[in-house]
ChimeraX commands (.cxc) that place a marker at each C-alpha (Angstrom):
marker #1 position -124.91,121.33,75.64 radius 0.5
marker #1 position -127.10,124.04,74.30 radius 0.5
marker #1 position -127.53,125.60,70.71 radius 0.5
marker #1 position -125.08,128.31,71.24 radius 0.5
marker #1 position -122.27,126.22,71.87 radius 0.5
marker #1 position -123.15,124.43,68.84 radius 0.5
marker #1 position -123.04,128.33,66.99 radius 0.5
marker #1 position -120.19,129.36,68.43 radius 0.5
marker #1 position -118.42,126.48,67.63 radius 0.5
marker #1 position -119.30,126.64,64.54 radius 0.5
marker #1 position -117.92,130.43,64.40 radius 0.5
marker #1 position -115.05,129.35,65.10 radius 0.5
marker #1 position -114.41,126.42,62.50 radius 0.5
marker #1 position -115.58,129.59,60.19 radius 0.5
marker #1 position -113.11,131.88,61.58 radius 0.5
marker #1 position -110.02,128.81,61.24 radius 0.5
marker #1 position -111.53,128.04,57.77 radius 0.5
marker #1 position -110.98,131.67,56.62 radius 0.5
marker #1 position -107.62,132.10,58.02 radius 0.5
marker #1 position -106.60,128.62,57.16 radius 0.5
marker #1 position -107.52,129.56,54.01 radius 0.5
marker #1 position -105.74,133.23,53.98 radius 0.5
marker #1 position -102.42,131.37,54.39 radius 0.5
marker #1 position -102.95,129.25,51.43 radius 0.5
marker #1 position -103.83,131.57,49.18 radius 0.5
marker #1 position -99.93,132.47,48.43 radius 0.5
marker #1 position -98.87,129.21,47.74 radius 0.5
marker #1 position -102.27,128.93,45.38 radius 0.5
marker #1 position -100.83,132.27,43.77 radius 0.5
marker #1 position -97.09,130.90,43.60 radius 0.5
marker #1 position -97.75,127.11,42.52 radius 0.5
marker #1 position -101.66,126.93,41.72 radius 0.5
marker #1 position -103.85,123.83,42.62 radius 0.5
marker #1 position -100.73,121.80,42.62 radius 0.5
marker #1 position -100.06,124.25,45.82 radius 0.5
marker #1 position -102.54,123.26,48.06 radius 0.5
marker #1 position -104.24,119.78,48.42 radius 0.5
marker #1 position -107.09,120.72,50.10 radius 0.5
marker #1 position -108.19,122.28,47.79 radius 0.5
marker #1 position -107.83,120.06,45.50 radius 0.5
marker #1 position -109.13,117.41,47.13 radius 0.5
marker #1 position -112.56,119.75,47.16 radius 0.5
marker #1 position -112.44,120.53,43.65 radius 0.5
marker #1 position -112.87,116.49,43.00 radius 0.5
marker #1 position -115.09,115.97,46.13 radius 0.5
marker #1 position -117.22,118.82,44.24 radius 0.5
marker #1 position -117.01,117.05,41.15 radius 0.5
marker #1 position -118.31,114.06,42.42 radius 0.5
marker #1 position -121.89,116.08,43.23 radius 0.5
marker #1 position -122.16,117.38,39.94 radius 0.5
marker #1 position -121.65,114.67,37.30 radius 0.5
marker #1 position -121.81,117.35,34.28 radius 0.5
marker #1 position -118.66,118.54,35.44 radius 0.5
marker #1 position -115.74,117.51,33.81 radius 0.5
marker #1 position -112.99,116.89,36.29 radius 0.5
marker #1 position -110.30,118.54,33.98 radius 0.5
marker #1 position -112.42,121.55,32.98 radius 0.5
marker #1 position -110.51,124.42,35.16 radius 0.5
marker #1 position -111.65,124.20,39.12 radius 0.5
marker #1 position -114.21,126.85,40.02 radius 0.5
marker #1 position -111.98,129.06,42.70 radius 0.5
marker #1 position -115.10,130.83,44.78 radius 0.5
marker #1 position -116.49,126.93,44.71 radius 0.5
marker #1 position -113.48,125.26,45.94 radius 0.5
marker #1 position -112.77,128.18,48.44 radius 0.5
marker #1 position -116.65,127.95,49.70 radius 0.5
marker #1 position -116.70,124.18,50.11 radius 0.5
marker #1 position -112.73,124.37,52.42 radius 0.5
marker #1 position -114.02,127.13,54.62 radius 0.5
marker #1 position -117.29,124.83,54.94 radius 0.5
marker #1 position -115.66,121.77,56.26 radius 0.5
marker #1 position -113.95,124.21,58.60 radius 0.5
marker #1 position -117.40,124.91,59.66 radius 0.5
marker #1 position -118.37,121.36,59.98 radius 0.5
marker #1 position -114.63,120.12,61.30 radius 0.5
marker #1 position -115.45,123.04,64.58 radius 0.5
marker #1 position -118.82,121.60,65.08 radius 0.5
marker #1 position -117.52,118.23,64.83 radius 0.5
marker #1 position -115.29,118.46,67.70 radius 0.5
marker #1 position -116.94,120.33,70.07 radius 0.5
marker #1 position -119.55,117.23,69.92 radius 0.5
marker #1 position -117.19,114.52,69.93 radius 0.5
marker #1 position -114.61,116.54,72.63 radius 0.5
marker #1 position -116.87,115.63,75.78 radius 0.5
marker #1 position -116.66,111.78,74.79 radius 0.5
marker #1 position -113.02,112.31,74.28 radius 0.5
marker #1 position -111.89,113.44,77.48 radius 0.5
marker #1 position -114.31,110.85,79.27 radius 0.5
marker #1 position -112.78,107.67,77.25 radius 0.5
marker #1 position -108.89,109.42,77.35 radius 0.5
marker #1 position -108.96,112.01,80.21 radius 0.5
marker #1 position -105.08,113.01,79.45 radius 0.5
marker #1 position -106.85,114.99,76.55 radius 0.5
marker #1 position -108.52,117.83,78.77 radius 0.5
marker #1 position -104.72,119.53,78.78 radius 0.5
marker #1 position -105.20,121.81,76.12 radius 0.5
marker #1 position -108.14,122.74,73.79 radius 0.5
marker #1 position -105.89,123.79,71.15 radius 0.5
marker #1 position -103.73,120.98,71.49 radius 0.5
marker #1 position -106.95,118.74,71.15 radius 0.5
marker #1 position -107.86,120.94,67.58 radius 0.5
marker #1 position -104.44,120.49,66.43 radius 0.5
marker #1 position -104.36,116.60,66.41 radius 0.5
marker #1 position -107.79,116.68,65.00 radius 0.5
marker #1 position -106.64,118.50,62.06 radius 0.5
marker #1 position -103.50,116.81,61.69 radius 0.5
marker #1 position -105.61,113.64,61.94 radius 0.5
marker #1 position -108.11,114.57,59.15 radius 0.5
marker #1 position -105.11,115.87,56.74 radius 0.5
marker #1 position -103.36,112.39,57.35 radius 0.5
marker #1 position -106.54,110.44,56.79 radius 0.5
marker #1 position -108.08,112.07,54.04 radius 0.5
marker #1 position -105.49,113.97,52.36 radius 0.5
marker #1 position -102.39,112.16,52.86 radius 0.5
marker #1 position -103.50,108.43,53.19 radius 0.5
marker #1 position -106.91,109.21,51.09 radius 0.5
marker #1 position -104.83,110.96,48.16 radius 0.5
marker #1 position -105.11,107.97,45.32 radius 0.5
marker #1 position -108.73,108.25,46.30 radius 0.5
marker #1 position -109.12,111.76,44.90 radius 0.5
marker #1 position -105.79,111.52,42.46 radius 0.5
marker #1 position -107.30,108.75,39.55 radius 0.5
marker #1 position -111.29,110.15,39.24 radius 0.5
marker #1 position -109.97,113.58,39.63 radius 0.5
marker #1 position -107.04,113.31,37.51 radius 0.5
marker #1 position -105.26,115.28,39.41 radius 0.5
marker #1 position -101.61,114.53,40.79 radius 0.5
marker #1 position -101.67,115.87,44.92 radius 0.5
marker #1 position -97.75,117.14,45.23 radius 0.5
marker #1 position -95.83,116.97,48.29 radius 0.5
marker #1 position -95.35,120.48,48.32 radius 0.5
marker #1 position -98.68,120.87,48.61 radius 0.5
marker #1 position -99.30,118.13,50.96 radius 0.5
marker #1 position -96.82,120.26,53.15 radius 0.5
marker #1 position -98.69,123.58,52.45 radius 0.5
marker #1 position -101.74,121.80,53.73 radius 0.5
marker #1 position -100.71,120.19,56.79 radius 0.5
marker #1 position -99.22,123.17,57.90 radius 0.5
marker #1 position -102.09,125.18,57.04 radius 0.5
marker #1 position -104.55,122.64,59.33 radius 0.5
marker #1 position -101.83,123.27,62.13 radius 0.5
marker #1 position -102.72,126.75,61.76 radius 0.5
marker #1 position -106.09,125.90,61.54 radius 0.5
marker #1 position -106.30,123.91,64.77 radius 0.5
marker #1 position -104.77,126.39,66.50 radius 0.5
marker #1 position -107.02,128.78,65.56 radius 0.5
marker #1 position -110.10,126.44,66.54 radius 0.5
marker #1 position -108.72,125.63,69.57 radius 0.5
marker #1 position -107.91,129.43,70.64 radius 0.5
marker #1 position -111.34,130.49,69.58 radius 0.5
marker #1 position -113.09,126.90,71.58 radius 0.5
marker #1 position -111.28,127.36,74.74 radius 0.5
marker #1 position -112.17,131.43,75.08 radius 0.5
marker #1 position -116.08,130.92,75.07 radius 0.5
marker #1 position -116.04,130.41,78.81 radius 0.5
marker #1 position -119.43,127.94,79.33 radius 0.5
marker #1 position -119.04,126.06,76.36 radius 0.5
marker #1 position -115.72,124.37,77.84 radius 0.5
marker #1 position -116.38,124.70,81.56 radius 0.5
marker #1 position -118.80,121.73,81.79 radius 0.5
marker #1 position -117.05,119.41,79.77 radius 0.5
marker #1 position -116.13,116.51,82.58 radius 0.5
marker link #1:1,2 radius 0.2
marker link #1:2,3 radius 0.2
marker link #1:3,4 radius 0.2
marker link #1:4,5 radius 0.2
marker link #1:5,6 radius 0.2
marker link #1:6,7 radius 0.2
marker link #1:7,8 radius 0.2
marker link #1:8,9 radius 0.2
marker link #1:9,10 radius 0.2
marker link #1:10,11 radius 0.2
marker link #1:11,12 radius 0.2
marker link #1:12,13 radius 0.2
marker link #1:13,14 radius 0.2
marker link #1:14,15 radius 0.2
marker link #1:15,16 radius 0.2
marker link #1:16,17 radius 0.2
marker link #1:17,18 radius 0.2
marker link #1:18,19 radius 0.2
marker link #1:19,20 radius 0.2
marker link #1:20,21 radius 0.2
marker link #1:21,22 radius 0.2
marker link #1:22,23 radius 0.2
marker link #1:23,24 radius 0.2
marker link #1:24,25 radius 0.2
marker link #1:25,26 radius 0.2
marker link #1:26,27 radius 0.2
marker link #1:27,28 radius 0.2
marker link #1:28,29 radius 0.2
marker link #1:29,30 radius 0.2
marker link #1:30,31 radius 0.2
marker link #1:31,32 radius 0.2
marker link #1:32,33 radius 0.2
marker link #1:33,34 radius 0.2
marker link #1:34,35 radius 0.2
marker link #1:35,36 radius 0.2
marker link #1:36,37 radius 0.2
marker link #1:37,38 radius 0.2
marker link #1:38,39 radius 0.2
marker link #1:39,40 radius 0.2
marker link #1:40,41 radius 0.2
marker link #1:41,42 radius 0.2
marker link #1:42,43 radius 0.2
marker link #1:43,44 radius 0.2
marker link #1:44,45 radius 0.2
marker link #1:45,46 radius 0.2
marker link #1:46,47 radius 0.2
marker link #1:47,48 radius 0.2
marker link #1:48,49 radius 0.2
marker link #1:49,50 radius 0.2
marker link #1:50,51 radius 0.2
marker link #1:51,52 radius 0.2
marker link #1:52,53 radius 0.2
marker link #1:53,54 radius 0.2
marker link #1:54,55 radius 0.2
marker link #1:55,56 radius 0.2
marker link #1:56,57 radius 0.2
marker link #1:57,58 radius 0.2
marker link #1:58,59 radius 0.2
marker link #1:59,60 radius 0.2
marker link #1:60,61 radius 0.2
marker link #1:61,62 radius 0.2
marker link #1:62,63 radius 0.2
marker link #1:63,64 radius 0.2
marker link #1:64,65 radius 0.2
marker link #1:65,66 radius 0.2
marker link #1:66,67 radius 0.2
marker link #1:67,68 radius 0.2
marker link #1:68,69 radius 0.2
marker link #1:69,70 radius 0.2
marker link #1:70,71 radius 0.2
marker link #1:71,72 radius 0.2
marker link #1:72,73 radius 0.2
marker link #1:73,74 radius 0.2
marker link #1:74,75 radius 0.2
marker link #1:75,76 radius 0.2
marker link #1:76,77 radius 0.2
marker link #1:77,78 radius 0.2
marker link #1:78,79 radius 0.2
marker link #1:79,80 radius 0.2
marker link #1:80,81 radius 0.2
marker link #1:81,82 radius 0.2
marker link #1:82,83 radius 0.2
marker link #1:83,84 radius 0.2
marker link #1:84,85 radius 0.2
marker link #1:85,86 radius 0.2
marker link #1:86,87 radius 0.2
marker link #1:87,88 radius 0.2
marker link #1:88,89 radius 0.2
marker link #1:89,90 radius 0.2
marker link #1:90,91 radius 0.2
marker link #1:91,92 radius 0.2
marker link #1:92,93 radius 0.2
marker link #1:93,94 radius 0.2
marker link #1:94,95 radius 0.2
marker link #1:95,96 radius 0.2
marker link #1:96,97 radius 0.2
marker link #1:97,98 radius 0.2
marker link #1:98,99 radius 0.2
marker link #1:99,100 radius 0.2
marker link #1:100,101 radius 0.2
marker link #1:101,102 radius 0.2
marker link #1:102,103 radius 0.2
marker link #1:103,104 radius 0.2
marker link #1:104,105 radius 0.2
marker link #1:105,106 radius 0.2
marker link #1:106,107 radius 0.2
marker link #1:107,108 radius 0.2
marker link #1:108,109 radius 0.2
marker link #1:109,110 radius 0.2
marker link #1:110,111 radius 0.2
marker link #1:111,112 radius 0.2
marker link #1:112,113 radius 0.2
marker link #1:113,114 radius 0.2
marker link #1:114,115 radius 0.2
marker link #1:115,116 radius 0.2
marker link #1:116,117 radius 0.2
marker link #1:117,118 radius 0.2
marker link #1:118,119 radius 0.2
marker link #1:119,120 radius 0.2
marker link #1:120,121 radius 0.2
marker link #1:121,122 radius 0.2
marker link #1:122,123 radius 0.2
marker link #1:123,124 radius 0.2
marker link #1:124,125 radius 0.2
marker link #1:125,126 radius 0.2
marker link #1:126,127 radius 0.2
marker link #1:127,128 radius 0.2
marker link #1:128,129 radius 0.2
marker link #1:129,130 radius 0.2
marker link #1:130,131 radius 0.2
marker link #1:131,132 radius 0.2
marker link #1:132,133 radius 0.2
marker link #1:133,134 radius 0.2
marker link #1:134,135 radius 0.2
marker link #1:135,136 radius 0.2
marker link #1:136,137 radius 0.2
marker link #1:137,138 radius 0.2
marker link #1:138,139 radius 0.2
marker link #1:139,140 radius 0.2
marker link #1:140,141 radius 0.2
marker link #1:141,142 radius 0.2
marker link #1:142,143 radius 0.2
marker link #1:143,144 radius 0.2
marker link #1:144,145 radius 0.2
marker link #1:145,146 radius 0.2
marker link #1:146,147 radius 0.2
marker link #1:147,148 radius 0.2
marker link #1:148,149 radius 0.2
marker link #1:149,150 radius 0.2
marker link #1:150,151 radius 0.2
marker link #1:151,152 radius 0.2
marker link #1:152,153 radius 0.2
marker link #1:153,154 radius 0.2
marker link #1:154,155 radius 0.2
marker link #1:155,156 radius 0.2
marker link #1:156,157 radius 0.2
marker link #1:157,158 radius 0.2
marker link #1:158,159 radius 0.2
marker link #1:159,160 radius 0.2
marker link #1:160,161 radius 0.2
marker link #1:161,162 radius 0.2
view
């Protein structure tokens, strides 16, 4: 594995952040933070890191934004490292690069978001609604298929993988 697959994978968690991000904005718009856990889940995660915040001061939009399309950068980087250990321990999982990015981010909503949500709900004192539980799981669908397009199209990353 060489530094540019390492870039370009992290391109593409960019590029999902962003348009994972895109199709949240309406429900943001329609609904506000109640609209879209993710990003409330950031707003507290940011919170955490800066203890002269007050968690029910109003959430910092460009922040929140910044720190969601980050983790998409980290979340694209993430799997193109763990992807080749993967498909060695389960090699069923070498069907589909996109289907591979879609279970991660279905994974990470479930186990952070979902499962994770009294974690960030009572020291944010916030209440994470279904609706936006649902706006954010389909919004990492999107996202994983957008990593997964963008991971199986750069031809030598994928190629070697055994």
């Amino acid at each position: 594995m060489i530094l540019s697959d390492l870039i370009w994978a992290g391109l593409a968690g960019l590029t999902g952040g962003i348009i994972m991000t895109v199709s949240e904005y309406p429900f943001w718009k329609k609904w506000g933070m109640e609209g879209v856990s993710e990003w409330q889940v950031n707003w507290v995660m940011m919170t955490w890191f800066n203890s002269k915040w007050k968690s029910r001061q109003q959430p910092i939009l460009s922040w929140t934004i910044a720190s969601h399309i980050f983790h998409g950068v980290l979340v694209g980087i993430a799997l193109r490292l763990v992807l080749p250990v993967v498909i060695i321990v389960l090699p069923v999982t070498k069907i589909s690069t996109i289907l591979d990015a879609v279970v991660l981010a279905v994974a990470l909503w479930f186990f952070i978001t979902y499962s994770g949500r009294k974690r960030f709900e009572v020291p944010g004192k916030i209440r994470i609604t279904n609706r936006g539980l649902l706006v954010g799981l389909l919004s990492g669908i999107i996202f994983g298929i957008v990593l997964g397009l963008l991971l199986s199209v750069f031809p030598d990353s994928y190629a070697s993988l055994p």
